[in-house]
PyMOL Python script that loads the backbone (N, CA, C, O; Angstrom):
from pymol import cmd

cmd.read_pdbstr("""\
ATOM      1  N   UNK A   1       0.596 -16.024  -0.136  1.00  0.00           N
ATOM      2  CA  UNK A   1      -0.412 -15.401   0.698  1.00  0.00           C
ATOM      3  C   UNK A   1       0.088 -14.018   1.117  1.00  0.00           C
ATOM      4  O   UNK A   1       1.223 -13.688   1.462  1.00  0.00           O
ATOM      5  N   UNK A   2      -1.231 -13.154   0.987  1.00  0.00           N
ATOM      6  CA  UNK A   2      -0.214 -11.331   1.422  1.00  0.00           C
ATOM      7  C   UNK A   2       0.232 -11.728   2.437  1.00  0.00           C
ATOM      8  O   UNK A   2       1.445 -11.922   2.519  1.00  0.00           O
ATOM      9  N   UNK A   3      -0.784 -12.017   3.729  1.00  0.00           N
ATOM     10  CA  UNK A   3      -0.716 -11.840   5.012  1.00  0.00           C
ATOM     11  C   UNK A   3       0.589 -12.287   5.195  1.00  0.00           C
ATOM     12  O   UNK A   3       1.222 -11.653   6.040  1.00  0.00           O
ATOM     13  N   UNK A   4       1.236 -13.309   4.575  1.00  0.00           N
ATOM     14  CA  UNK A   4       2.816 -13.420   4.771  1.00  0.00           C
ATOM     15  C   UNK A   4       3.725 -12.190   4.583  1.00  0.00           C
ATOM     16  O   UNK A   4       4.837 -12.308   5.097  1.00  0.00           O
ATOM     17  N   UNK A   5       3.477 -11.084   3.973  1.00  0.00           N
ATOM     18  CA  UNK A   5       3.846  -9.972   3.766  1.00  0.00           C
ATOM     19  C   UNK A   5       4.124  -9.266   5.337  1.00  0.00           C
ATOM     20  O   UNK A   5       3.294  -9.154   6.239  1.00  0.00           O
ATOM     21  N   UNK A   6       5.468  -8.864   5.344  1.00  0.00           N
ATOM     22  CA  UNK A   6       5.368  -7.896   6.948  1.00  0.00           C
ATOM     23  C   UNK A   6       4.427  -6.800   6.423  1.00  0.00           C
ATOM     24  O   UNK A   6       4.310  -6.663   5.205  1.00  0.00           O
ATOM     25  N   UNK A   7       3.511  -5.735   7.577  1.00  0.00           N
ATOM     26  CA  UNK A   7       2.945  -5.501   7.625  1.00  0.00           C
ATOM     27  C   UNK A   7       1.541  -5.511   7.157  1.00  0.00           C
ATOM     28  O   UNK A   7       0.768  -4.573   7.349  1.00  0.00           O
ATOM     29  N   UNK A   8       1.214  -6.703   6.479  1.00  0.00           N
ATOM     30  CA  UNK A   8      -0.268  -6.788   5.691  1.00  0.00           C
ATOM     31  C   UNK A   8      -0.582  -8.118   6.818  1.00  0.00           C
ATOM     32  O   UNK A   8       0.049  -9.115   7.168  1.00  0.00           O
ATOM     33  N   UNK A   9      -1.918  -7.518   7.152  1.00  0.00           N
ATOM     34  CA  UNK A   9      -2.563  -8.877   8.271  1.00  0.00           C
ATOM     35  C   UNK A   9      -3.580  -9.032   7.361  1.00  0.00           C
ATOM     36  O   UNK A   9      -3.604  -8.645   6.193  1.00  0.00           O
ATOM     37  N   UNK A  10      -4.848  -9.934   8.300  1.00  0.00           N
ATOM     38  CA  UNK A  10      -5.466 -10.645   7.409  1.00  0.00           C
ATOM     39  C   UNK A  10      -6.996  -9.155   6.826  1.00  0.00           C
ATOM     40  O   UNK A  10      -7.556  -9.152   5.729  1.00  0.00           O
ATOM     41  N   UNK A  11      -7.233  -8.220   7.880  1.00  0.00           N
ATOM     42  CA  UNK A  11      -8.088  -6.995   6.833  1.00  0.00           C
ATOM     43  C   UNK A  11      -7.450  -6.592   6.093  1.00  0.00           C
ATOM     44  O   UNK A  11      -8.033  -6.027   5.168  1.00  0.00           O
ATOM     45  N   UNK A  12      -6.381  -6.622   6.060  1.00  0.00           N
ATOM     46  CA  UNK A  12      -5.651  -5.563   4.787  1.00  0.00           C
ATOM     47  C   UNK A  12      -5.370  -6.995   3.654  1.00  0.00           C
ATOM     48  O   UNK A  12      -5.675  -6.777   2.481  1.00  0.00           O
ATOM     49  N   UNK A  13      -5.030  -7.854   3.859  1.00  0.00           N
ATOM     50  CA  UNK A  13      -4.867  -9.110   2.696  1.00  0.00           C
ATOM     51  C   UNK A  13      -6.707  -9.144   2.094  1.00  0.00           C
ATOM     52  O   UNK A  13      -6.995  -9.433   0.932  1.00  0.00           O
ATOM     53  N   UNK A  14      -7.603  -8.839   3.014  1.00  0.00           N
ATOM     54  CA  UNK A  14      -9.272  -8.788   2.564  1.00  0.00           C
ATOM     55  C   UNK A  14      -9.514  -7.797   1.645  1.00  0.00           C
ATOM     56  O   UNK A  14     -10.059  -8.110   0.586  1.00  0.00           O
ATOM     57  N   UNK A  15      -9.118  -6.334   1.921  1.00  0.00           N
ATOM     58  CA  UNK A  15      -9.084  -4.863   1.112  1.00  0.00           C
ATOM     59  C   UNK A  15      -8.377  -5.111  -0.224  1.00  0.00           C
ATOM     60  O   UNK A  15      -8.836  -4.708  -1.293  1.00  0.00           O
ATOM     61  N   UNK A  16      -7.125  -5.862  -0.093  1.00  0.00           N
ATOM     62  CA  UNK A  16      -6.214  -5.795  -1.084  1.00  0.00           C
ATOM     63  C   UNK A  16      -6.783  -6.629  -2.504  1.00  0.00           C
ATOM     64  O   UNK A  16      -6.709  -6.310  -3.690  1.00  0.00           O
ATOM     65  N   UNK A  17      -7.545  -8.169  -1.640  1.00  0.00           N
ATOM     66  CA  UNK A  17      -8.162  -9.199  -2.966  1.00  0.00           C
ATOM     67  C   UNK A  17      -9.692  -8.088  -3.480  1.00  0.00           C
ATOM     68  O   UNK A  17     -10.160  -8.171  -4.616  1.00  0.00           O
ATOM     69  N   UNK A  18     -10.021  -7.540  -2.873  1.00  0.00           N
ATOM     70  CA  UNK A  18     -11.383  -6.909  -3.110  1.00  0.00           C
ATOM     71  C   UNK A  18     -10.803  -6.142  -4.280  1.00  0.00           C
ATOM     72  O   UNK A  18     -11.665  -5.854  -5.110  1.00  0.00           O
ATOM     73  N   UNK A  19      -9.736  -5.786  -4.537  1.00  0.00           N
ATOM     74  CA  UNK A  19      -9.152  -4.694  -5.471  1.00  0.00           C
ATOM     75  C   UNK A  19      -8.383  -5.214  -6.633  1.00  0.00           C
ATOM     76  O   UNK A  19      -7.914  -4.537  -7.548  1.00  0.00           O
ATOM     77  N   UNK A  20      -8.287  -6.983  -6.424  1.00  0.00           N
ATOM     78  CA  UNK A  20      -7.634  -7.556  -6.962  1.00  0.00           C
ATOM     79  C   UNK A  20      -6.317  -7.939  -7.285  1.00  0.00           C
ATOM     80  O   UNK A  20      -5.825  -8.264  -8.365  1.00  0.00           O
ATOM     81  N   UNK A  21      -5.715  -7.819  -5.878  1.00  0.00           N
ATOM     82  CA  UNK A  21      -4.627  -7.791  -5.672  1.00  0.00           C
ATOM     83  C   UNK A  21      -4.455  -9.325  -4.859  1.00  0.00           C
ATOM     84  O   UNK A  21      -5.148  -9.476  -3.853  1.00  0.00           O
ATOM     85  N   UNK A  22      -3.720 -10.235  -5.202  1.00  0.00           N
ATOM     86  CA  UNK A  22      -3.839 -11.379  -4.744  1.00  0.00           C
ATOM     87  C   UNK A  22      -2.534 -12.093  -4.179  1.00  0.00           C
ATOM     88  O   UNK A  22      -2.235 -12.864  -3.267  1.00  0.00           O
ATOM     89  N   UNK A  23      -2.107 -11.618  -4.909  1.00  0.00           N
ATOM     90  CA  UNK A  23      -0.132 -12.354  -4.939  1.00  0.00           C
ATOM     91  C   UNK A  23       0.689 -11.159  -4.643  1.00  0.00           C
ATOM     92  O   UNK A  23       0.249 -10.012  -4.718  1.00  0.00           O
ATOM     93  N   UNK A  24       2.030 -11.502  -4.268  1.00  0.00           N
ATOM     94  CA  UNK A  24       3.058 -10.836  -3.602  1.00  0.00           C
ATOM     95  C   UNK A  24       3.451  -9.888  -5.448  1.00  0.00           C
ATOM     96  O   UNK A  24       3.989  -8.800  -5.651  1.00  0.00           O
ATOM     97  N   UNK A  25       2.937 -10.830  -6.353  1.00  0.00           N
ATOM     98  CA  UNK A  25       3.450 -10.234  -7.618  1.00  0.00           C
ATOM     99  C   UNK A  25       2.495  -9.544  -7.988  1.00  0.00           C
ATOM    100  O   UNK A  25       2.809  -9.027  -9.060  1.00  0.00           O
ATOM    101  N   UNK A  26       1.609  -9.285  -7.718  1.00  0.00           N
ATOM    102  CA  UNK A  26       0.290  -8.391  -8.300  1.00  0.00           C
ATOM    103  C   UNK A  26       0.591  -7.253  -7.303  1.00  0.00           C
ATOM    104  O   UNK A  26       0.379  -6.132  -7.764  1.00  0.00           O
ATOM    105  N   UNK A  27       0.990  -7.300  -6.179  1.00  0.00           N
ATOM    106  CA  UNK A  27       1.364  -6.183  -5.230  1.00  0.00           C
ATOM    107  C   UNK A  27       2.387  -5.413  -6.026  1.00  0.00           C
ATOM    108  O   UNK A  27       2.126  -4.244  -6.310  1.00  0.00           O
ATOM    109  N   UNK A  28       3.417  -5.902  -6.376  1.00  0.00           N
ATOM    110  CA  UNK A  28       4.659  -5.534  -7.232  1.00  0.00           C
ATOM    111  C   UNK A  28       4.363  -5.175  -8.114  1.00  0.00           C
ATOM    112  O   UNK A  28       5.156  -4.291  -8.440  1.00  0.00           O
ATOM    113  N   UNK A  29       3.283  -5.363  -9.151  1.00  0.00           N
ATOM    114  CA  UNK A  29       3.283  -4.792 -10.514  1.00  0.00           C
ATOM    115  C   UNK A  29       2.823  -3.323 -10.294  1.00  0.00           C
ATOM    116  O   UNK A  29       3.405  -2.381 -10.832  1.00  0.00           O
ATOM    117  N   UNK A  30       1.254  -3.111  -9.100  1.00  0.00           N
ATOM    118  CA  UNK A  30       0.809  -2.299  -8.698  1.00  0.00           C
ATOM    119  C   UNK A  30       1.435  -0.895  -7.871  1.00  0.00           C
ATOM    120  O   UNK A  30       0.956   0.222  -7.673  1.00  0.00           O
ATOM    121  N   UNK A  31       2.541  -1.439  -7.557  1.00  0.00           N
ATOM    122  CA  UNK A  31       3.007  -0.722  -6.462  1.00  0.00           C
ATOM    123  C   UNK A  31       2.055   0.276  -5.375  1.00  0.00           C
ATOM    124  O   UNK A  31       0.989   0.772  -5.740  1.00  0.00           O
ATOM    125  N   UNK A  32       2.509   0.431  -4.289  1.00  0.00           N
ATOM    126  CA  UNK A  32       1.309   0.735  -2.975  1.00  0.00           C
ATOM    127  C   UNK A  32       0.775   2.266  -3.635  1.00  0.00           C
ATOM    128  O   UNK A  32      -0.340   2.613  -3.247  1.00  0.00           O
ATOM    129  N   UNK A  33       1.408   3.095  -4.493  1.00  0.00           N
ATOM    130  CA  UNK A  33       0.253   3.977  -5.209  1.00  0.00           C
ATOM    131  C   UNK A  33      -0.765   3.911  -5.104  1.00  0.00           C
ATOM    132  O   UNK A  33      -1.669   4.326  -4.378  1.00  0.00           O
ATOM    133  N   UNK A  34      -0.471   2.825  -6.614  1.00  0.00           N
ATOM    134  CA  UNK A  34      -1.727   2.241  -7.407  1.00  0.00           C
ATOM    135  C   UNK A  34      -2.745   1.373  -6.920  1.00  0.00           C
ATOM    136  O   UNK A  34      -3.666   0.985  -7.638  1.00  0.00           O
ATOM    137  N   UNK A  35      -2.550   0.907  -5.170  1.00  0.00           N
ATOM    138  CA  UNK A  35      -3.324   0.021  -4.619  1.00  0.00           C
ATOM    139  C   UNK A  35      -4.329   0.850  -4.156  1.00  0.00           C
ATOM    140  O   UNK A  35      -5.532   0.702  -4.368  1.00  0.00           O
ATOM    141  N   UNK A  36      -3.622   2.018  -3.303  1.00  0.00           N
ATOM    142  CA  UNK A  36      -4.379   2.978  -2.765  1.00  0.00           C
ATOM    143  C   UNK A  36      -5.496   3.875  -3.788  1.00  0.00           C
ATOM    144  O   UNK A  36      -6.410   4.544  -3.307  1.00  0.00           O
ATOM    145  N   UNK A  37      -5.290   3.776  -4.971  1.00  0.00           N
ATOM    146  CA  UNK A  37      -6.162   4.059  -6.272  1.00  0.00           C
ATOM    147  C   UNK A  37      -7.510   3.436  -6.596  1.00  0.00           C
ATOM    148  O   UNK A  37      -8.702   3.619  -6.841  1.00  0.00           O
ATOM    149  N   UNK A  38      -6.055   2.184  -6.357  1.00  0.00           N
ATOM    150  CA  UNK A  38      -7.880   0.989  -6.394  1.00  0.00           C
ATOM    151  C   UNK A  38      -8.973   1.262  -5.297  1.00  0.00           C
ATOM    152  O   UNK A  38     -10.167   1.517  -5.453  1.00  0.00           O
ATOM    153  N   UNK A  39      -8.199   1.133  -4.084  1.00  0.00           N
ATOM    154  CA  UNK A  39      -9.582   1.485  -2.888  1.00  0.00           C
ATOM    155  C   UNK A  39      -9.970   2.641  -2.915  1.00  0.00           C
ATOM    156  O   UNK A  39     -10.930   2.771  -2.156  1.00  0.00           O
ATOM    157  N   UNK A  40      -9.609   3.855  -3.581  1.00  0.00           N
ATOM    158  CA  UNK A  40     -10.315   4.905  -3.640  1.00  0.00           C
ATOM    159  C   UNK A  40     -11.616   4.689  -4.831  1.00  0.00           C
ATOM    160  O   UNK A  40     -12.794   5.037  -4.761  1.00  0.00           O
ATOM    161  N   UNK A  41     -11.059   4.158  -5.640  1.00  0.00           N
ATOM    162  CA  UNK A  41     -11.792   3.485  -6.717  1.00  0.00           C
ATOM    163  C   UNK A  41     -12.825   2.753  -6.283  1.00  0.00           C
ATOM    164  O   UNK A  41     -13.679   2.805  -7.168  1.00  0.00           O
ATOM    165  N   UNK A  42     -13.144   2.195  -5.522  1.00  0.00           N
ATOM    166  CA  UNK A  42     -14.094   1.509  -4.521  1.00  0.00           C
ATOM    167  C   UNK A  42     -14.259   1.811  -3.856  1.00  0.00           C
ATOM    168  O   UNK A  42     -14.372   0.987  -2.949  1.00  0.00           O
ATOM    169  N   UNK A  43     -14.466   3.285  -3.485  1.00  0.00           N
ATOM    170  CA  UNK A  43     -15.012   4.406  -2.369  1.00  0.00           C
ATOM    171  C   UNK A  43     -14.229   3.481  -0.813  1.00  0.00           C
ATOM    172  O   UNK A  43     -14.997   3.570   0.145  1.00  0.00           O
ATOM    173  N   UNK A  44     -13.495   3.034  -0.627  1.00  0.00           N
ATOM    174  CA  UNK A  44     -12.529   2.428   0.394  1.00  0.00           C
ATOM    175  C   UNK A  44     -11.346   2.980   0.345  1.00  0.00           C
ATOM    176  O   UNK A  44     -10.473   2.116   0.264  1.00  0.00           O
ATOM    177  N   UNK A  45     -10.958   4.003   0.357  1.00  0.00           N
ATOM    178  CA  UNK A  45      -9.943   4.714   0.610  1.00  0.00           C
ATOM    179  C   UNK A  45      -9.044   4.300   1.741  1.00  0.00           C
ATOM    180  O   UNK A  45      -9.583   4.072   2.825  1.00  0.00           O
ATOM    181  N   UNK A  46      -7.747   4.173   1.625  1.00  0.00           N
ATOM    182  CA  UNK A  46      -6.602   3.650   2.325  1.00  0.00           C
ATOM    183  C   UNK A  46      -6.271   5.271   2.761  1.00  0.00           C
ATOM    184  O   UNK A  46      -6.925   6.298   2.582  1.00  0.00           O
ATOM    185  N   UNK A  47      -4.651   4.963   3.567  1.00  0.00           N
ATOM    186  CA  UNK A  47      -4.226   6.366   4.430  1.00  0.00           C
ATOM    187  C   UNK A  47      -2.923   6.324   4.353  1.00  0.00           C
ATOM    188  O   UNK A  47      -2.278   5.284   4.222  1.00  0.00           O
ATOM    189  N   UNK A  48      -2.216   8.033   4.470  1.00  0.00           N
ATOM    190  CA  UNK A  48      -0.725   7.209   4.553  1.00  0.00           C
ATOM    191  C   UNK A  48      -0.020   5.965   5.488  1.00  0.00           C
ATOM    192  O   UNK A  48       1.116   5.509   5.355  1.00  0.00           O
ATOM    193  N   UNK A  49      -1.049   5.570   6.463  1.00  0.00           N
ATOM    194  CA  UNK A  49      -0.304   4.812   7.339  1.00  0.00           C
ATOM    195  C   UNK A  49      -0.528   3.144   6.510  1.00  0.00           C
ATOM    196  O   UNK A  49      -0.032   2.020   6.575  1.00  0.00           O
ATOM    197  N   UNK A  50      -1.517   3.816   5.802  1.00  0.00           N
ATOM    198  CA  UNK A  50      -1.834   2.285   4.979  1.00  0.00           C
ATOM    199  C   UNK A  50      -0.926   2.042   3.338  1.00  0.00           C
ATOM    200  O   UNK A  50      -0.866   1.104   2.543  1.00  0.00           O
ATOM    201  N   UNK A  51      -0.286   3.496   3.397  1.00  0.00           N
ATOM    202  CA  UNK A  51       0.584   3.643   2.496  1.00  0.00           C
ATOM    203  C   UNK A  51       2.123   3.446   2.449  1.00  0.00           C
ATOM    204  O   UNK A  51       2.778   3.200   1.436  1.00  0.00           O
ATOM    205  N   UNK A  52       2.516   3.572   3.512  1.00  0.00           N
ATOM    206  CA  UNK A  52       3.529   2.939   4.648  1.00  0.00           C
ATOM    207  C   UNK A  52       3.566   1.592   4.897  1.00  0.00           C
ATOM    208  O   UNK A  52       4.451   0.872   4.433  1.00  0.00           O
ATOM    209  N   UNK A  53       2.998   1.338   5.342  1.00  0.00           N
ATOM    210  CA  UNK A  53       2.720  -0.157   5.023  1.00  0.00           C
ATOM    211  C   UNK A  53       2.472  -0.781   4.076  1.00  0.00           C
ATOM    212  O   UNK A  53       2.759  -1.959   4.290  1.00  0.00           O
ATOM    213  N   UNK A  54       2.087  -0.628   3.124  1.00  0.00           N
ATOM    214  CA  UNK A  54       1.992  -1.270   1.681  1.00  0.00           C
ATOM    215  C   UNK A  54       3.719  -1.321   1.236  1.00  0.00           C
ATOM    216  O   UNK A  54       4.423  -2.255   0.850  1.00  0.00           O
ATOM    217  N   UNK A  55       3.991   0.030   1.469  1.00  0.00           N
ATOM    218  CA  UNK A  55       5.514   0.064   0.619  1.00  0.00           C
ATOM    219  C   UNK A  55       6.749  -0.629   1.375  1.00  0.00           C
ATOM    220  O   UNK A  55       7.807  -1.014   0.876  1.00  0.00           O
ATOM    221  N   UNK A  56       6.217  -0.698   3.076  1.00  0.00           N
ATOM    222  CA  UNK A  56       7.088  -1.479   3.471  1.00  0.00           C
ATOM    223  C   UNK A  56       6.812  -3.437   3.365  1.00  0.00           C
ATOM    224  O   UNK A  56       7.456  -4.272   4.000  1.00  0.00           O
ATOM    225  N   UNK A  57       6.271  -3.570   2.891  1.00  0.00           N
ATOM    226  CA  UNK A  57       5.820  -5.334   2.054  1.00  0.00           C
ATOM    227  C   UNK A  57       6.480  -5.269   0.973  1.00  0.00           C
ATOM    228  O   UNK A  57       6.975  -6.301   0.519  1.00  0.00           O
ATOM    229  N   UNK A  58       6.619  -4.157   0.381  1.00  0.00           N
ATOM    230  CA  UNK A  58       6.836  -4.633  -1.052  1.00  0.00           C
ATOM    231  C   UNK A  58       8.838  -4.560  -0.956  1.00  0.00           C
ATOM    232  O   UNK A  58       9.579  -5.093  -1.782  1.00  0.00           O
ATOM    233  N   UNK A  59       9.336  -3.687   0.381  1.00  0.00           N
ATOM    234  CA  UNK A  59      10.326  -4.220   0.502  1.00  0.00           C
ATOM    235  C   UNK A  59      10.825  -5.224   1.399  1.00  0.00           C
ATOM    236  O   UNK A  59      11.998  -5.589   1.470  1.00  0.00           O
ATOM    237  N   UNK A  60      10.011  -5.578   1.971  1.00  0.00           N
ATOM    238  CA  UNK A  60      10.420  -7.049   2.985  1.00  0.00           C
ATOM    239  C   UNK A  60      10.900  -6.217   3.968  1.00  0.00           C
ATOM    240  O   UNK A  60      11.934  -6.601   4.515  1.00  0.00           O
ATOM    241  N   UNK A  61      10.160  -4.613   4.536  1.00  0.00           N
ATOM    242  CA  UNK A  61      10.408  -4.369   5.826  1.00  0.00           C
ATOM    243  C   UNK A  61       9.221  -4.212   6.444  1.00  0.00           C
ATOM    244  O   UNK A  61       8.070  -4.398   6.049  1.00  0.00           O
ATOM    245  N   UNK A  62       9.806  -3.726   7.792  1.00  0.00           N
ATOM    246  CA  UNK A  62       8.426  -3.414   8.318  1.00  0.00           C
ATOM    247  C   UNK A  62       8.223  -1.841   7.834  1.00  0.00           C
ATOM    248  O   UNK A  62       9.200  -1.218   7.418  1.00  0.00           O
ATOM    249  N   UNK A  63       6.891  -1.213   7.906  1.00  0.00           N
ATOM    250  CA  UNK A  63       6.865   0.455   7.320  1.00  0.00           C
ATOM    251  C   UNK A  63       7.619   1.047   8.614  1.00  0.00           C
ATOM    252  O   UNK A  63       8.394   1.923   8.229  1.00  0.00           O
ATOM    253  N   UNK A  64       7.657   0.923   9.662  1.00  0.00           N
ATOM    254  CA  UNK A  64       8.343   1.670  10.690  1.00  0.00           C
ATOM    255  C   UNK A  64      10.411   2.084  10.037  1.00  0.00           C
ATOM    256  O   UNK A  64      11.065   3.087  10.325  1.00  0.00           O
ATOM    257  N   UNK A  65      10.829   0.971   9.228  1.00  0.00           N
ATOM    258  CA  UNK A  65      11.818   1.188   9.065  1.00  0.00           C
ATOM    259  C   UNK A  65      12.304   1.691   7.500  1.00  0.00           C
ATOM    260  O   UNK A  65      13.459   1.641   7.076  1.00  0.00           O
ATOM    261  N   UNK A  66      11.057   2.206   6.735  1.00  0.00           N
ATOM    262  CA  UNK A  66      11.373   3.016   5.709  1.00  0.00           C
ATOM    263  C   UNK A  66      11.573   4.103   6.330  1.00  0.00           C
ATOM    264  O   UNK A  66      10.824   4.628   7.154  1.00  0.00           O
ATOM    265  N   UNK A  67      13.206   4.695   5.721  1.00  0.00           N
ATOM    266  CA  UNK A  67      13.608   5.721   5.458  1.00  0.00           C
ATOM    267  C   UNK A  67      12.755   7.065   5.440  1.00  0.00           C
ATOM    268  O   UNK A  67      11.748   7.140   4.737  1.00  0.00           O
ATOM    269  N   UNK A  68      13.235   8.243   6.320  1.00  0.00           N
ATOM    270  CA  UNK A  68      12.192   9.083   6.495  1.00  0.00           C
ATOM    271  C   UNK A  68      12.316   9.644   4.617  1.00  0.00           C
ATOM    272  O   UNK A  68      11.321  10.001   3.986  1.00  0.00           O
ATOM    273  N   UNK A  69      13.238   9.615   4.229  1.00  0.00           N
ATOM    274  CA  UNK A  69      13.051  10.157   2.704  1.00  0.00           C
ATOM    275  C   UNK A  69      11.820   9.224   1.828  1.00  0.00           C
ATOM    276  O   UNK A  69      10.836   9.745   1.302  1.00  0.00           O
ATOM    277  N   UNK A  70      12.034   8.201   1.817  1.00  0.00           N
ATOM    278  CA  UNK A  70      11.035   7.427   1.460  1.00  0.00           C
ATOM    279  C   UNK A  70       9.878   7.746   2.207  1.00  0.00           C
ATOM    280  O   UNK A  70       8.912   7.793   1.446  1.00  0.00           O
ATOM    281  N   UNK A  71       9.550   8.002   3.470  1.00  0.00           N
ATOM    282  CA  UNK A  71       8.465   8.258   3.737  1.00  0.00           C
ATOM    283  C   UNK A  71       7.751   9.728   3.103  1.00  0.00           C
ATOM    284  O   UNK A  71       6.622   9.825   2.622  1.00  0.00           O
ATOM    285  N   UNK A  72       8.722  10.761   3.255  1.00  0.00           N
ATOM    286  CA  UNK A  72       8.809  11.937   2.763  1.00  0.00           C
ATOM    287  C   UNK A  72       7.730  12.252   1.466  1.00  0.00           C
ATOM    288  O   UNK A  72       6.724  12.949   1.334  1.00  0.00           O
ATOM    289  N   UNK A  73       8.612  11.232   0.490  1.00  0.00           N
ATOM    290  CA  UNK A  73       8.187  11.266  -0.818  1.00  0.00           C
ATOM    291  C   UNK A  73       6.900  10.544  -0.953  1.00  0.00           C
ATOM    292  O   UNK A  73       6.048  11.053  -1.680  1.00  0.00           O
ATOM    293  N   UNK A  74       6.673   9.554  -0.419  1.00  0.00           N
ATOM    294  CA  UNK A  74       5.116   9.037  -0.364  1.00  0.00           C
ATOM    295  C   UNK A  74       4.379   9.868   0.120  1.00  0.00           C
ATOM    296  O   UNK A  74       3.260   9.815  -0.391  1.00  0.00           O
ATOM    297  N   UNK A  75       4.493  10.680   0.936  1.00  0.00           N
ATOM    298  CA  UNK A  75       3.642  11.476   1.407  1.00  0.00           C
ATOM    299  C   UNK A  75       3.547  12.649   0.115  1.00  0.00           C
ATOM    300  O   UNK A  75       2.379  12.939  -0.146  1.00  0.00           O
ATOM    301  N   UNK A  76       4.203  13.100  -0.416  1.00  0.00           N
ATOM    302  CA  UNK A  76       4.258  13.907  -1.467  1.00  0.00           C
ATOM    303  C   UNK A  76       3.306  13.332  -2.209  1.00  0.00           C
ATOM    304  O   UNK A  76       2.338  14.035  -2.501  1.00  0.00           O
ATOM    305  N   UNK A  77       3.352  11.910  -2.693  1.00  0.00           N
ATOM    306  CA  UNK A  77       2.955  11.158  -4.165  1.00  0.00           C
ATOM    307  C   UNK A  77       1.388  11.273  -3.603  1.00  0.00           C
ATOM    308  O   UNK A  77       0.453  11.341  -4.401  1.00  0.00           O
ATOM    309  N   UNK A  78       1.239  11.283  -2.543  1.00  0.00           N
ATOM    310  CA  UNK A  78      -0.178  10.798  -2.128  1.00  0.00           C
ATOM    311  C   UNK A  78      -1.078  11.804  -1.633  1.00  0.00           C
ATOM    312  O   UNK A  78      -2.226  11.623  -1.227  1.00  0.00           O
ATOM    313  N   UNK A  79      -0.348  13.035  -1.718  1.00  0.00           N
ATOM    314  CA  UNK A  79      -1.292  14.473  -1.641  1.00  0.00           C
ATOM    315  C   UNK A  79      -1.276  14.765  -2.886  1.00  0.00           C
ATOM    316  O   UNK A  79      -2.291  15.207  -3.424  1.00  0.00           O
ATOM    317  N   UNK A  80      -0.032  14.557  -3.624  1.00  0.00           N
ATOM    318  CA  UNK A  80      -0.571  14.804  -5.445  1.00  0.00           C
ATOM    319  C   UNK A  80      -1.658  14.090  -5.991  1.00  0.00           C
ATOM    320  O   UNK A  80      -2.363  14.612  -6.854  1.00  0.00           O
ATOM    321  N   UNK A  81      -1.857  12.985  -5.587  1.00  0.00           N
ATOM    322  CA  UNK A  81      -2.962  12.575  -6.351  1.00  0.00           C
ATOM    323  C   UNK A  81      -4.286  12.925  -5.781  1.00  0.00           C
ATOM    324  O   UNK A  81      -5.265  13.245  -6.455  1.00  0.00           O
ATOM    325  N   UNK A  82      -4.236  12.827  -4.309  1.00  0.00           N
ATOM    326  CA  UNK A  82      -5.352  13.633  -3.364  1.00  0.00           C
ATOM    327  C   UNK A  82      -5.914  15.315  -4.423  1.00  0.00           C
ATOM    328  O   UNK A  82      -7.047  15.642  -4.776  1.00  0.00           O
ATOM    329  N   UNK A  83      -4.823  15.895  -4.604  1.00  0.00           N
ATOM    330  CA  UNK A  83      -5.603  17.289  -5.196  1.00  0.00           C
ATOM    331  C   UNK A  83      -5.358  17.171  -6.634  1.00  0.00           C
ATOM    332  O   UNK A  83      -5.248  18.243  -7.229  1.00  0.00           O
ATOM    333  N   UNK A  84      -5.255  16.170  -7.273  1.00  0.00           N
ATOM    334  CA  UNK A  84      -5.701  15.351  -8.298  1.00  0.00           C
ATOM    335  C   UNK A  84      -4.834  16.772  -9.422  1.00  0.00           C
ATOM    336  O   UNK A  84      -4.848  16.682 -10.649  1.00  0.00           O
TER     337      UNK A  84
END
""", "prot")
cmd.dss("prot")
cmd.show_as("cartoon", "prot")
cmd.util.cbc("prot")
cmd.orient("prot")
């Protein structure tokens, strides 16, 4: 179940199956990019804070305790694809 995921509750485990994201391993194949792709893809657009949080599930933290470099660079990855 996501919602077992730190930071994914039960709207964001709702957003995530809508996109087809179901399992802790479908999160993983996707990585929080490519999730945020999907809901743009479905005019549901996610945010960096929802990008932060995605990446902190996929390491078993909370997003508050990714690394400001890691945060850094997501923020990079996610205005690159913003101006496409």
């Amino acid at each position: 179940m996501l919602s077992e995921l730190p930071n994914i509750g039960v709207v964001l485990e709702k957003r995530l199956e809508a996109v087809g994201i179901h399992t802790p391993a479908d999160l993983t194949e996707i990585g929080s990019l490519g999730v945020l792709q999907r809901l743009d893809a479905l005019n549901a657009p996610g945010c960096l804070n929802m990008l932060y949080a995605l990446e902190g599930a996929l390491r078993g933290i909370r997003w508050h305790n990714l690394s400001q470099e890691v945060k850094t660079q997501l923020k990079a990855d996610l205005k690159a694809i913003i101006e496409g």
